[in-house]
BADREN-178787 format. One record per residue: residue in three letters; x, z, y of N, C-alpha, C in turn. Coordinates in steps of 0.1 Angstrom, whole numbers, plus 5000, padded with zeros to 4 digits. Last residue first. Example, Ala and Ser with C-alpha at 12.3 -4.5 7.8 and 13.67 -1.06 7.14 Angstrom:
BEGIN
Ser512850714978513750714989512950795000Ala513250784943512350784955513250784967
! end
This chain:
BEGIN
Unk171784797932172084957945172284987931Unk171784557922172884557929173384727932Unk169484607910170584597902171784607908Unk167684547935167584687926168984667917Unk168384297942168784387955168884497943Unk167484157918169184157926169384247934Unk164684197921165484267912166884267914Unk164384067951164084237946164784317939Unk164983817939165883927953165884007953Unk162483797924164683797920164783857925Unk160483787942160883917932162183907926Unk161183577957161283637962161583757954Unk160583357938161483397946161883517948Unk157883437937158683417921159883427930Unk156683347960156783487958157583497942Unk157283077960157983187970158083287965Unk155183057936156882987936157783067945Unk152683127954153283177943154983217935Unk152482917971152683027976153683147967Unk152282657956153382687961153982847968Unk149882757944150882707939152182757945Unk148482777970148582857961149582867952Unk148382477978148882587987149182717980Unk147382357956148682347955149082437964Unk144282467959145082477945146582467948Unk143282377986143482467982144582587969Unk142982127983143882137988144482287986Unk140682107965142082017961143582057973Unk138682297985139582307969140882227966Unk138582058000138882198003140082247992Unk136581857984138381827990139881967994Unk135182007980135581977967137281947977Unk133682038005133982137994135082107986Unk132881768009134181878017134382008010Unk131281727993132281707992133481757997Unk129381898002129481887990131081827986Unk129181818028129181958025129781948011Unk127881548023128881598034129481718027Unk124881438011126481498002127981538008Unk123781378036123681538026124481548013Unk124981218046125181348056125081458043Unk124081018027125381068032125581208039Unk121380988033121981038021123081078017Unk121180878059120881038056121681108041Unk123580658052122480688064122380878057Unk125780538040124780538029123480678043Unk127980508057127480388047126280418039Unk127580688080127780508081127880428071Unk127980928068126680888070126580718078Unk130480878056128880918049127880808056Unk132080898078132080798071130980818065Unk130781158091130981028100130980928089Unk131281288070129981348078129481218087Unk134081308069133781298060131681278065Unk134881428094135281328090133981258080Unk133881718094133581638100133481478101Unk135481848072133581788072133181678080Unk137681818067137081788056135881738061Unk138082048095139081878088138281808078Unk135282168092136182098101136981978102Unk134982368070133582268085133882208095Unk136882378051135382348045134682268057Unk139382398073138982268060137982268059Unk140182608089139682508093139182388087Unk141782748071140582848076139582738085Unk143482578058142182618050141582668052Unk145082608079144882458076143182478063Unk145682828083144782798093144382658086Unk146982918062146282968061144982878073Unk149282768070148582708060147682768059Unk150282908095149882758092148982708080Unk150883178083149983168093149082968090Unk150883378063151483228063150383178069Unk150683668061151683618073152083438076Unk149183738043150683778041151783758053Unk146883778051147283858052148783878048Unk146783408048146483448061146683638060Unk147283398020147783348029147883388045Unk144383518011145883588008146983508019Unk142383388019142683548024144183598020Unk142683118014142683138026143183308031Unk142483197983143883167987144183178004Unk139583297984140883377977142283327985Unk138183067992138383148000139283318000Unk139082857976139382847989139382977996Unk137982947952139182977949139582957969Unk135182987959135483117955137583097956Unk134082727965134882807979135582917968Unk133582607941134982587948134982717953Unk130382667943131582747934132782727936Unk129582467960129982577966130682647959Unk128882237947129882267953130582387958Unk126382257936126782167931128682217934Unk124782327966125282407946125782377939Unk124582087974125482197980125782307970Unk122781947962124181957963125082037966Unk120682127958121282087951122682077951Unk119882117983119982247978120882197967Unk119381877991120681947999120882067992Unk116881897976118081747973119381837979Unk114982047985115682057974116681967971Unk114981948010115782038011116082097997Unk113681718000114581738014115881828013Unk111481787995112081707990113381707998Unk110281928016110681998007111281937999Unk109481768039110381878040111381958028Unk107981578026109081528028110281668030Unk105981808025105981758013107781688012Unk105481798052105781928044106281848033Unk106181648080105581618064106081738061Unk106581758110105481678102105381608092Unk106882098115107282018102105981938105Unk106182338128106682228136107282078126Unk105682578114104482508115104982398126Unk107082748088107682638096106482598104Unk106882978073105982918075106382848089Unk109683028060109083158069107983048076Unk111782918049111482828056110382928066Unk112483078030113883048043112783028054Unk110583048011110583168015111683158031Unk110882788005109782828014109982968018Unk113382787995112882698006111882728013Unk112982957975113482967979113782947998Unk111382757957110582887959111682937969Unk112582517954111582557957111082647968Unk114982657937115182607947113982557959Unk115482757912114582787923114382747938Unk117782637902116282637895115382707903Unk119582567920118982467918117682537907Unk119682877927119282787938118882637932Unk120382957904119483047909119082917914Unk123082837901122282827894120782847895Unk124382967923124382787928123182757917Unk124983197918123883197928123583037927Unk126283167894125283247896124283207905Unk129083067911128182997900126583067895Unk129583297926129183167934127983077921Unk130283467906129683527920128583377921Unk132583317898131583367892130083377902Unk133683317921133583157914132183217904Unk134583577929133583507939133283347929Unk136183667904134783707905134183647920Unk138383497905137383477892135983547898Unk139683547927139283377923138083387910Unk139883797922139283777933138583657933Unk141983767901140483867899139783827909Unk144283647911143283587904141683657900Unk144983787934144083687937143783627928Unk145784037917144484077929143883907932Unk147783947911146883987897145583987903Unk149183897929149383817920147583837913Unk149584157937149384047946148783957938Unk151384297913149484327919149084247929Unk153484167920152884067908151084187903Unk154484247939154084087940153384107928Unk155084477956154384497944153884367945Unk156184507985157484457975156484447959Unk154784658000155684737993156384617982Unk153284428011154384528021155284518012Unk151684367991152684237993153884328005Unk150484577992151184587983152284467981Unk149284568015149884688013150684658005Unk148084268015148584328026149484438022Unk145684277994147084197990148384258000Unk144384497998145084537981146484447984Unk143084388021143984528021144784508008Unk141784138006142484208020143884298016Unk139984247989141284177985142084167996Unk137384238005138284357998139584337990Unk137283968014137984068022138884178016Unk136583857991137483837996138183928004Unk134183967993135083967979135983957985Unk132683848017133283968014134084008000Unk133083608011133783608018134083808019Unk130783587991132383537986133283598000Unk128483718007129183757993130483697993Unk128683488025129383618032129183708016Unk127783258008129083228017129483368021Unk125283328000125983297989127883317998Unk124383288029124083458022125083438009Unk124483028036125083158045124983308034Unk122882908021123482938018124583038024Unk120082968033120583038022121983028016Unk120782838061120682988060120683018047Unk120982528051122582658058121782798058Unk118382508043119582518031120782598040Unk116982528074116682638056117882638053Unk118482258086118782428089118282538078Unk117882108067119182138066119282288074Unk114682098070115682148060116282198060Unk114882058103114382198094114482228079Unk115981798099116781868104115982008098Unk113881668083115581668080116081768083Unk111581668101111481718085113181728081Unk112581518124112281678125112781738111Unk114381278112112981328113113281488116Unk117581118127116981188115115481238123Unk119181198150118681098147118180998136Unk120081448149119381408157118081318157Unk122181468130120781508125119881438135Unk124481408149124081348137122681348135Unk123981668159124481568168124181418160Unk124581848144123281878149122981738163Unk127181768138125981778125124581778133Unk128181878159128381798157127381698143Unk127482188162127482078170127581948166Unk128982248135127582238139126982188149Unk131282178148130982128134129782128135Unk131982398164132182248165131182148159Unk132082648152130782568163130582438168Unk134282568133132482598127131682568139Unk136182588150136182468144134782488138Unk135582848159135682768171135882638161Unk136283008133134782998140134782898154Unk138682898126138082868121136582878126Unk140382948147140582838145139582808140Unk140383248144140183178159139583038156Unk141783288121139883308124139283248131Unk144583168122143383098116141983148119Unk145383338142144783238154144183178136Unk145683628140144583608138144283448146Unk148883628135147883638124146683628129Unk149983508160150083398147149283478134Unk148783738172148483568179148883518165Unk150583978162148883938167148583818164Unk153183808167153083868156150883858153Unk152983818196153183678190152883738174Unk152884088202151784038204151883878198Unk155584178193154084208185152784118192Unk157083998209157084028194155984078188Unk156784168237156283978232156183958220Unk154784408244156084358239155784238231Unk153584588258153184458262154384418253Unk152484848245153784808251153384648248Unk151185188234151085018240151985008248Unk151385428222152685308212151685178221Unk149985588235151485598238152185508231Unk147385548231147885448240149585458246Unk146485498199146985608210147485538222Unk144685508170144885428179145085548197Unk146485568137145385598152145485558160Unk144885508101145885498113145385488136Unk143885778086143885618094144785628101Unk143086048078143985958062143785818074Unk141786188095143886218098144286068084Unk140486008125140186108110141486028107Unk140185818142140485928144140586048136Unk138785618135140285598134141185728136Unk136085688138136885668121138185658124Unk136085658164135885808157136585808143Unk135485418166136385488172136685628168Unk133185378153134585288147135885368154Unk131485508171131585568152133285478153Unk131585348193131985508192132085538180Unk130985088184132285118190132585248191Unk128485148177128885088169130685128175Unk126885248202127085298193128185258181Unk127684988223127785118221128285228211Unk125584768202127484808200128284918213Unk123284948209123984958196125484908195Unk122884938236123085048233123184988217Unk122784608236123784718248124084838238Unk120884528223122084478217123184598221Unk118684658240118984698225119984668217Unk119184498263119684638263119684698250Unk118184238252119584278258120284418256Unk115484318243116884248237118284268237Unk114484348274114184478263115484448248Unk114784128286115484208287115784318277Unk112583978270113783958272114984058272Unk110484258275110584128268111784118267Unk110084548276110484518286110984338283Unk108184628254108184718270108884598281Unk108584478237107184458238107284558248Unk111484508233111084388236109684388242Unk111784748226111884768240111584588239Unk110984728199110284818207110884828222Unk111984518184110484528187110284608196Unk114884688192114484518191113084538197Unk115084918176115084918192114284758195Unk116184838146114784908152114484918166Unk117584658154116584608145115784698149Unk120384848161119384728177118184668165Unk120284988144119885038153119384918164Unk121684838123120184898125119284928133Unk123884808138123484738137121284758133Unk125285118139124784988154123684888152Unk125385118112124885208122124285128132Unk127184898103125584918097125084998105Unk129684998112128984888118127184868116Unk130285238101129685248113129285108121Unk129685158072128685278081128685268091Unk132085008074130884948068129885058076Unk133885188078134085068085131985008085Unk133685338052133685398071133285308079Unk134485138034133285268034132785278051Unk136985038038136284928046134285058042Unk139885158040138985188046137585128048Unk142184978034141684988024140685098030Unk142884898057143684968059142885028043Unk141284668068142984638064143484708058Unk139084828079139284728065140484708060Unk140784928103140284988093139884918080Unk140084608114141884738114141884848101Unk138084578115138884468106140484568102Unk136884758132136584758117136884688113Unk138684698154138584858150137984828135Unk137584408161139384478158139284558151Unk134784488168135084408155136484398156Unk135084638189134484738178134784638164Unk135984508208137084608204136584688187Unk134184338216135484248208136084378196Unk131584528225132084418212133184328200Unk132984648243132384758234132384618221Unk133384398260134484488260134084568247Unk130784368262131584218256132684348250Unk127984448270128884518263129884458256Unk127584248296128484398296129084488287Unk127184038282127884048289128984208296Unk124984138270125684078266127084108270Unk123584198299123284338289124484278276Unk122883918311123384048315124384148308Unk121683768288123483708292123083858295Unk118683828296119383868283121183848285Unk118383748321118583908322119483958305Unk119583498320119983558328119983688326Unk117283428302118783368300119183478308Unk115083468317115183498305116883518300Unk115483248340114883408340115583518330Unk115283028321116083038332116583188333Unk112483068319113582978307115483048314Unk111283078341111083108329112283128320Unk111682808350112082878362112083008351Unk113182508335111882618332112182748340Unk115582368333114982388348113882438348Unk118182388313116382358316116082418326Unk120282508297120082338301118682298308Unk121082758293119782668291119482548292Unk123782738302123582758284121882708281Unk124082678325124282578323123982598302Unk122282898334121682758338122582678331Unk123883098330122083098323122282968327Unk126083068340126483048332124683028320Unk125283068376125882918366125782918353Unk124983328368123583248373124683058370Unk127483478367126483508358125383358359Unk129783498371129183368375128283348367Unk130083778376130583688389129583548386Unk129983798344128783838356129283768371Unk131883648335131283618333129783688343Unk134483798347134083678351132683658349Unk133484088332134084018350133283908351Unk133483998308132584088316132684088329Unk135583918301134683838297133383898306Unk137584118308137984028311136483918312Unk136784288284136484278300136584248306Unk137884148264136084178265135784178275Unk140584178266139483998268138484068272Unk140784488270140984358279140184268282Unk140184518238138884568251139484518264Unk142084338227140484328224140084378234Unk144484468239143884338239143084298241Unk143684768224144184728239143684568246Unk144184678199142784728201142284728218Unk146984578198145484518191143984498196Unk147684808201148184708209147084608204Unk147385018182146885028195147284878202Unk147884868162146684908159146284888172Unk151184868162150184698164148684738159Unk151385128163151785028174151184938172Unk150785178138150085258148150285188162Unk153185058124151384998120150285088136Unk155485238129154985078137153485048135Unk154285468120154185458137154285328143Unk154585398090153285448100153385428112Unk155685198071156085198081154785208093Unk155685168045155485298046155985298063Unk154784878037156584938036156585048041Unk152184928034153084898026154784928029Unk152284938058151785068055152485028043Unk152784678067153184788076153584898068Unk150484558057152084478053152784628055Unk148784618073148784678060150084608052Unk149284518099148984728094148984698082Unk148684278092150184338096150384498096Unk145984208096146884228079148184268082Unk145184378118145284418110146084388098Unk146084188138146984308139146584358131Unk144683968136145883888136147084058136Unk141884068130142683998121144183998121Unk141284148154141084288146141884228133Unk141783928173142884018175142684148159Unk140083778161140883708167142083838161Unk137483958162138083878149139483838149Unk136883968190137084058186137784048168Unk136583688193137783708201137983888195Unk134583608181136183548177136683638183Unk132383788195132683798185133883748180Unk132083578219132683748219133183828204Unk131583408207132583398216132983528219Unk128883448200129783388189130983398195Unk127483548221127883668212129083608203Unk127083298233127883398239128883498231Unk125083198218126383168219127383238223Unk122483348233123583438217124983358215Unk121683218247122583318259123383348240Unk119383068239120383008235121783078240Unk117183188241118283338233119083178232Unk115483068257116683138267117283238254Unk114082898245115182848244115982928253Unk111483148240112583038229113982978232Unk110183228262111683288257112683198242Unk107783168260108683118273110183138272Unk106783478255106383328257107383268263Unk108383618222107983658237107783498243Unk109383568199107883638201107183608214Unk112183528200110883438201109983398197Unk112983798200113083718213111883598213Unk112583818173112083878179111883828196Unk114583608160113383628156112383708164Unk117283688177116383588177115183568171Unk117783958172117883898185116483758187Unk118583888139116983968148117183958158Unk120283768130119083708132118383758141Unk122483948133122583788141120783758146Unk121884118111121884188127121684068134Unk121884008093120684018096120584068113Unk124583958089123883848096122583868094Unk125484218092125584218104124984038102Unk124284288068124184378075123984288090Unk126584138048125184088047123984148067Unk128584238053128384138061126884078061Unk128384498047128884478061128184348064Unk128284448015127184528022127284498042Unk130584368017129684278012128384328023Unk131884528020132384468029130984368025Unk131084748001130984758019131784668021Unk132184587978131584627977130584687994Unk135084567980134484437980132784497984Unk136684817973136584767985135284647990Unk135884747944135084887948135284887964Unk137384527939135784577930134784667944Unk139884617940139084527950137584497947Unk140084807923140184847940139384737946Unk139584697899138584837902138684857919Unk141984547901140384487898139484597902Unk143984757898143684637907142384557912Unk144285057896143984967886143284827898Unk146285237916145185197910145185117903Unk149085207928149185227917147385187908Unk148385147955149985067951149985067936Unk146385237965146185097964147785037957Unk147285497965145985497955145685317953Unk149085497986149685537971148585487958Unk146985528005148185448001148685437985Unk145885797998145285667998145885567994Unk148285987996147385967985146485817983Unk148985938022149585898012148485908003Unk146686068041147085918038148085858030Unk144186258016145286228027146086078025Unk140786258019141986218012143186198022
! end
């Protein structure tokens, strides 16, 4: 398809059907890449002695923002861009974007091998000569492909922006596969290490396909004749992707901090609470993929001056993740059970099972209880944050596990002990939401604004 046609195909389509049919590989993406997360880890500790050296995956979470960072803060501006049919600028903040990203990465690759052996010892915390070992060879193979990492999550946020998220999705799901099948089989050749190099050669792979999609004529291309260190675009960058920034560096926080809490709680608590976050993780990247595919629709068309498909795109979006959400929250309190044990993948470090499971049907609960908010938090976070409203966007990319939780997580659990912690979530939910509603509001009001001007400017010519 050529690139007007495309373009043209998100200005006029039927709204619901685009972000329907965008939502769809982005869903598939994410689910993809947090199976990708897991297997490092479920395989790694197979191997003896190797448990607490895949603590080196932090790493990936830090290489990962920083490719989100920049693939965010220069994609929803490509598609503002393209909306106002303005190709060679959107081609400037693609390459300048993508420039960045493989910079930090190597940037991360330098230093980080220079001080490779401080950086195993201080992420292991353990003086297991083993332990240690481990950390070191897996960091390596990390470390090197940091560059091939940041750039390849820019390249398929750029492309997602760009109502592309098909391509996007294949060639991440490529890579990704591919270190699941490699995984088992260079782990049981080469343990540890065998991890490393199977992460190596898939975002490899994953960076060559991404780079290849941009290179096909309906994308926008990344050339190194439109990079220019120019302060304006790169501040333009920086104030669209610092909510993601904000928000996965306020999440590590957060879990640190909960995991800091929990402590001082039974084993049985804490291997709940870890179950309940992984299922709901899976209910959380559906909504957030919905969300995405609302991306692009809002970006292009909030470009071209079409507010009230803006308009139409975040209530569809608010309706089908709430939907979405209410479904699964229902599933989870009537199965909740059966669920738990399936997460729980025969726990054999639990000393009460019984307490285990009471446990984590209580957190299951709640947290179902609440999670249908995120659908409208995480509509309004995506429109805000691809229109360019940077601050408020960060103020809701930072709320559900941050401003909201943390607080809230502290007072809890100082007046009502465990029972507290586990209506944490639940409520920060809810607070989310309350905040969520007037930002929208208000966003709205601008954009009622703003379509006058439109019509005054049209009436005026």
């Amino acid at each position: 398809m050529k690139k007007k046609d495309r373009y043209e195909d998100m200005l006029t389509s039927n709204v619901k059907f685009l972000i329907f049919k965008l939502s769809i590989p982005t869903i598939i993406s994410m689910l993809i890449t947090a199976i990708y997360n897991f297997a490092d880890t479920f395989f790694v500790t197979k191997v003896e002695h190797s448990k607490e050296a895949i603590s080196a995956v932090g790493i990936m979470a830090i290489i990962q923002a920083i490719g989100f960072f920049f693939g965010h803060g220069s994609g929803n501006y490509i598609s503002r861009l393209i909306g106002e049919h303005q190709i060679d600028k959107a081609k400037k903040y693609a390459t300048i974007g993508f420039v960045l990203s493989f910079s930090f990465g190597l940037l991360l690759t330098i230093f980080g091998l220079i001080f490779l052996e401080h950086l195993a010892k201080f992420l292991t915390a353990n003086k297991d000569e083993y332990v240690y070992l481990y950390a070191k060879d897996y960091l390596f193979w990390i470390l090197l492909g940091a560059p091939f990492m940041t750039s390849s999550n820019t390249l398929n946020n750029q492309l997602r922006y760009q109502g592309n998220a098909f391509l996007a999705m294949l060639a991440i799901s490529s890579g990704a596969i591919l270190n699941i099948i490699l995984d088992p089989i260079l782990i049981n050749r080469y343990a540890v290490n065998g991890a490393g190099i199977s992460t190596f050669v898939s975002q490899i792979l994953g960076f060559g396909l991404l780079y290849i999609c941009t290179t096909k004529r309906d994308n926008i291309h990344i050339n190194l004749k439109y990079f220019t260190l120019n302060k304006e675009i790169i501040g333009v960058i920086v104030n669209g992707g610092f909510p993601s920034l904000a928000r996965q560096g306020l999440n590590a926080v957060s879990v640190a901090v909960l995991n800091f809490v929990a402590i001082n709680y039974s084993v049985d608590s804490l291997a709940a609470m870890t179950v309940v976050n992984r299922i709901m993780s899976f209910a959380i990247s559906v909504a957030i993929g919905i969300g995405q595919g609302f991306q692009p629709v809002c970006g292009i068309n909030y470009g071209a001056k079409q507010y009230g498909r803006v308009k139409e795109g975040y209530f569809f979006t608010t309706f089908l993740c709430t939907i979405t959400l209410i479904c699964f929250a229902l599933v989870s309190i009537s199965f909740g059970g059966s669920l738990i044990k399936l997460f729980a993948n025969g726990n054999q470090n639990l000393e009460n099972y019984d307490e285990f499971m009471k446990i984590g049907k209580e957190l299951l609960i709640y947290q179902s209880i609440g999670i249908p908010l995120f659908g409208v938090n995480t509509a309004t976070n995506m429109m805000l944050q691809t229109t360019g409203k940077s601050v408020r966007a960060t103020i809701l990319a930072i709320g559900r596990q941050a401003l909201f939780f943390i607080p809230t997580l502290f007072i809890f659990q100082a007046l009502w002990g465990f029972k507290g912690v586990e209506l944490t979530q639940m409520v920060a939910d809810i607070l989310c939401f309350i905040v969520a509603v007037p930002l929208a509001i208000s966003f709205f009001k601008e954009l009622k604004i703003e379509d006058k001007k439109e019509e005054q400017k049209k009436a005026a010519a």
